[in-house]
Backbone as CSV, one residue per row, in Angstrom:
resi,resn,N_x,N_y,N_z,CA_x,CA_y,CA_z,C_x,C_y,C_z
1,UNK,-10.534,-4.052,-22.692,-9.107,-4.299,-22.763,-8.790,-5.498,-23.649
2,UNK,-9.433,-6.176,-24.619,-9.516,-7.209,-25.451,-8.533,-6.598,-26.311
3,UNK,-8.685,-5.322,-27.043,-7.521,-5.310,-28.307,-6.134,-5.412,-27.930
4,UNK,-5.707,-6.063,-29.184,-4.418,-6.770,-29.006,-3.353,-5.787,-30.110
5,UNK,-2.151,-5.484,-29.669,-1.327,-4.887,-30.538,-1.135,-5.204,-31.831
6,UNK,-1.409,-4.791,-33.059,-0.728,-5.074,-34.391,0.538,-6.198,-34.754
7,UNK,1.585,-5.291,-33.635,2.736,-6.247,-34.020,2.882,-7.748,-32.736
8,UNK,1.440,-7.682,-31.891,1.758,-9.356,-31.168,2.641,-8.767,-30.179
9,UNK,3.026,-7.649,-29.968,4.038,-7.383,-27.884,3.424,-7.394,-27.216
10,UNK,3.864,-6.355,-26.150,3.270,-6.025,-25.184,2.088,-4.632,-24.954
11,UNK,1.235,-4.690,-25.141,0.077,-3.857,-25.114,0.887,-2.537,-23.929
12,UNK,0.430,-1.740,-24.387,0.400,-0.098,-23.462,-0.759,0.162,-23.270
13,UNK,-1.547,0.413,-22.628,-2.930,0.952,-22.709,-2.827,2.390,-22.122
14,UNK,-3.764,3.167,-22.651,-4.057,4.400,-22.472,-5.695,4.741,-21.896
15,UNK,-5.818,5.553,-20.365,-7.110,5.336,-19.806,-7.392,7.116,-20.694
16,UNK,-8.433,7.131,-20.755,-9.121,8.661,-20.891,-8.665,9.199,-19.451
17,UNK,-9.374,8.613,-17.989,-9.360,8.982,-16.833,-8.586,8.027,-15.575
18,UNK,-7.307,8.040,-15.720,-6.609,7.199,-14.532,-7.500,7.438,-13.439
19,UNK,-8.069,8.252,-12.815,-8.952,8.158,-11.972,-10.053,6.993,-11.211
20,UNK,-10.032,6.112,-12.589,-11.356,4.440,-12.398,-10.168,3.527,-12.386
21,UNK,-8.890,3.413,-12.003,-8.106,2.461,-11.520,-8.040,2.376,-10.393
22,UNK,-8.402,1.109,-10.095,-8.037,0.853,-8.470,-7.079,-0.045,-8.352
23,UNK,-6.661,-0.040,-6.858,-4.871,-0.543,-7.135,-5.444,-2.028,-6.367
24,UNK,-4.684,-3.095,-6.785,-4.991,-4.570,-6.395,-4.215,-4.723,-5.404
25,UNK,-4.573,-5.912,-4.623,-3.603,-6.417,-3.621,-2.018,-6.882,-3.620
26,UNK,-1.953,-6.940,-5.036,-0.471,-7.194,-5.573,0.147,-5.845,-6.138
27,UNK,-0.488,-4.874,-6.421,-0.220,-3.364,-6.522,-0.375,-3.381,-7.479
28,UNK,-0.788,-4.119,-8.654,-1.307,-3.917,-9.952,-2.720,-3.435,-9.953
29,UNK,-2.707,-2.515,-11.051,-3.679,-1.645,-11.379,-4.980,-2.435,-11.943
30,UNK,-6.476,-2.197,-11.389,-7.156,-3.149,-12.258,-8.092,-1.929,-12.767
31,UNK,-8.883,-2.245,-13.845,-9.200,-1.011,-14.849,-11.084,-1.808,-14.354
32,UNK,-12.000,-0.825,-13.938,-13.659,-1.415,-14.021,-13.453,-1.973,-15.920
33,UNK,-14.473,-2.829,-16.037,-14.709,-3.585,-17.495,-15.501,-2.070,-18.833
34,UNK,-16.252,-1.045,-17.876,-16.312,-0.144,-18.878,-15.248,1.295,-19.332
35,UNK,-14.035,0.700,-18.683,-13.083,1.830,-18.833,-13.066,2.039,-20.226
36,UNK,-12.445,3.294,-20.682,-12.580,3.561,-22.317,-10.727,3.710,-22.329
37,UNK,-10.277,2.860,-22.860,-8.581,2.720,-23.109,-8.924,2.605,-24.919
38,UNK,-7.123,3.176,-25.190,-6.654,3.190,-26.595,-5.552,2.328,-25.843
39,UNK,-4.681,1.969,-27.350,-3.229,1.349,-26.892,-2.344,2.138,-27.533
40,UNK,-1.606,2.848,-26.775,-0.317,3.564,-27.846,0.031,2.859,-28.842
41,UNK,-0.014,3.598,-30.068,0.547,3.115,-31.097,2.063,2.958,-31.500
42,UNK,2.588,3.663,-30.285,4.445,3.821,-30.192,4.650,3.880,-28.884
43,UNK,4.263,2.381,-28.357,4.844,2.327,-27.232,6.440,2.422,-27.070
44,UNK,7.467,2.302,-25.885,8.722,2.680,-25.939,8.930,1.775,-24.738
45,UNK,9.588,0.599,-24.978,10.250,-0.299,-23.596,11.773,-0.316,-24.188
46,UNK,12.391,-0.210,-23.439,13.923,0.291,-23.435,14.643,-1.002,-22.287
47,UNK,15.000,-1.728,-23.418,16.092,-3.323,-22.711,17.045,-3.021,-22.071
48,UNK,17.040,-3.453,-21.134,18.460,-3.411,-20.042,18.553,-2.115,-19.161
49,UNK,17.191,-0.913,-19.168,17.358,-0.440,-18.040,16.400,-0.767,-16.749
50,UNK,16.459,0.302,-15.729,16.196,-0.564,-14.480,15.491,0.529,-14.537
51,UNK,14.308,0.352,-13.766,12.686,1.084,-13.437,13.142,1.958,-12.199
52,UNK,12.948,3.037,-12.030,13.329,3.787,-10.622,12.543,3.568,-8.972
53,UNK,12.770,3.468,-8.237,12.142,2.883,-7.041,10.974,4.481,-7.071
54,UNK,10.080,3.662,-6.395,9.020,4.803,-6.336,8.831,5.030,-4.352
55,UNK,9.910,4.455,-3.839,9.836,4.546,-2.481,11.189,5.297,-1.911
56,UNK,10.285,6.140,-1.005,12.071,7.063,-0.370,12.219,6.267,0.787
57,UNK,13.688,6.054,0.805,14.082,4.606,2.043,14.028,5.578,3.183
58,UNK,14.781,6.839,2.885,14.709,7.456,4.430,13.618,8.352,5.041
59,UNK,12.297,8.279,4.360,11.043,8.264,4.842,10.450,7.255,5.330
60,UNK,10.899,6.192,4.875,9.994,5.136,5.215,10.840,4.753,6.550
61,UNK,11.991,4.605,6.481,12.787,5.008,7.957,12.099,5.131,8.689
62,UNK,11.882,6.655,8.546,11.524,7.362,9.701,10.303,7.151,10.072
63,UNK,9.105,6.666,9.187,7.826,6.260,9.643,7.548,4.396,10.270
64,UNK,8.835,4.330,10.023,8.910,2.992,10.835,9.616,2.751,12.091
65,UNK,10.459,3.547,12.400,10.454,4.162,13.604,9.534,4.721,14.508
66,UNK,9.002,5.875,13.688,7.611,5.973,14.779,6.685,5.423,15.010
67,UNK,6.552,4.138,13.874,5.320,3.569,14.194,6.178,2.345,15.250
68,UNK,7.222,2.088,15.581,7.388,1.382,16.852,7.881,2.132,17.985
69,UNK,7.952,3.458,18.037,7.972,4.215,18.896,6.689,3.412,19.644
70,UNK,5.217,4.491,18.167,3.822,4.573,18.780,3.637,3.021,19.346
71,UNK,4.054,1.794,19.124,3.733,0.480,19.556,4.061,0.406,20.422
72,UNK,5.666,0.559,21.411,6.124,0.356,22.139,5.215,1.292,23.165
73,UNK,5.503,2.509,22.695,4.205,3.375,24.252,2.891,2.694,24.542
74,UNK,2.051,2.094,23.274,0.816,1.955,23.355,1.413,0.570,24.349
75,UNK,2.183,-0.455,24.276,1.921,-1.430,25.080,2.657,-1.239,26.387
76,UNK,3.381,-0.461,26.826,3.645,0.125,28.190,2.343,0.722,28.759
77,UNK,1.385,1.381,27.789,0.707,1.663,28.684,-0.825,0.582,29.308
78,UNK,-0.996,-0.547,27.726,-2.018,-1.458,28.449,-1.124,-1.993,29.381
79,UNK,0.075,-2.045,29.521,0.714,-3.083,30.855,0.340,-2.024,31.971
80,UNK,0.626,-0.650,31.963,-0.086,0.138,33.492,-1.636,-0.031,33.302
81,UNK,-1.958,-0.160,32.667,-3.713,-0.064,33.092,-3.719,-1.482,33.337
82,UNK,-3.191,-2.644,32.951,-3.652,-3.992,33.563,-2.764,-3.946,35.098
83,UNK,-1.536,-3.426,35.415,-1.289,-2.946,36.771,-2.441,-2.693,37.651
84,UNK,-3.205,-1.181,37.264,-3.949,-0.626,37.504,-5.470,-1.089,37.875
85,UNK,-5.832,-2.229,37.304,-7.054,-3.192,36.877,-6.897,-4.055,38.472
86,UNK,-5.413,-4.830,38.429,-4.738,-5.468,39.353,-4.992,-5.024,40.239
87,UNK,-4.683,-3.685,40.598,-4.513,-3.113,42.076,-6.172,-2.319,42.729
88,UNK,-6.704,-2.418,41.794,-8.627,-1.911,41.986,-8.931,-3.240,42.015
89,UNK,-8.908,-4.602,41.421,-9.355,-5.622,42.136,-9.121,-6.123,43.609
90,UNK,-7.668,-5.966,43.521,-7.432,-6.210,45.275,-8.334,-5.288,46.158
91,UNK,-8.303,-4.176,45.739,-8.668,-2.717,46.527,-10.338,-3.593,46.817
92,UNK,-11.025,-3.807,45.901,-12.485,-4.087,46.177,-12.502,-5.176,47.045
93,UNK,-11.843,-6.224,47.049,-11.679,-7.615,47.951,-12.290,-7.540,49.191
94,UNK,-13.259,-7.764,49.092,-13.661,-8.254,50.900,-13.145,-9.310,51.915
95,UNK,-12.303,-8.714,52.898,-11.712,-9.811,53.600,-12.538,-9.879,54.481
């Protein structure tokens, strides 16, 4: 990934196989050091528009809902099994 554009911008790179990108912790793409990239020779960045969201809000809604559905059940139920824990310790108690 060393070559640098002709005209000094912003580089485009082109993979043979998007496949050897792995996605980083910041969601940027990192390429292994033997990837085989070109750089478009006509790249196209277009000033003053806005990039499209790549997230559907009312999916993610809905999977955030269920995932505190699934939280809220899962901790109702360690509170009955520590109930449950509670009431088999007394039960064993030798008076």
């Amino acid at each position: 990934l060393s070559d640098q554009p002709a005209s000094g911008g912003i580089p485009l790179y082109l993979f043979d196989y998007t496949r050897v990108l792995q996605r980083g912790n910041d969601g940027v793409f990192i390429a292994p050091q033997d990837a085989r990239t070109t750089i478009d020779p006509n790249p196209e960045m277009l000033q003053g528009y806005l990039e499209g969201s790549n997230v559907n809000v009312m999916q993610e809604m809905a999977r955030m809902v269920s995932n505190t559905r699934a939280f809220e059940s899962s901790q109702k139920a360690l509170t009955a099994y520590g109930k449950i824990g509670r009431q088999v310790a007394e039960l064993g108690r030798i008076q």
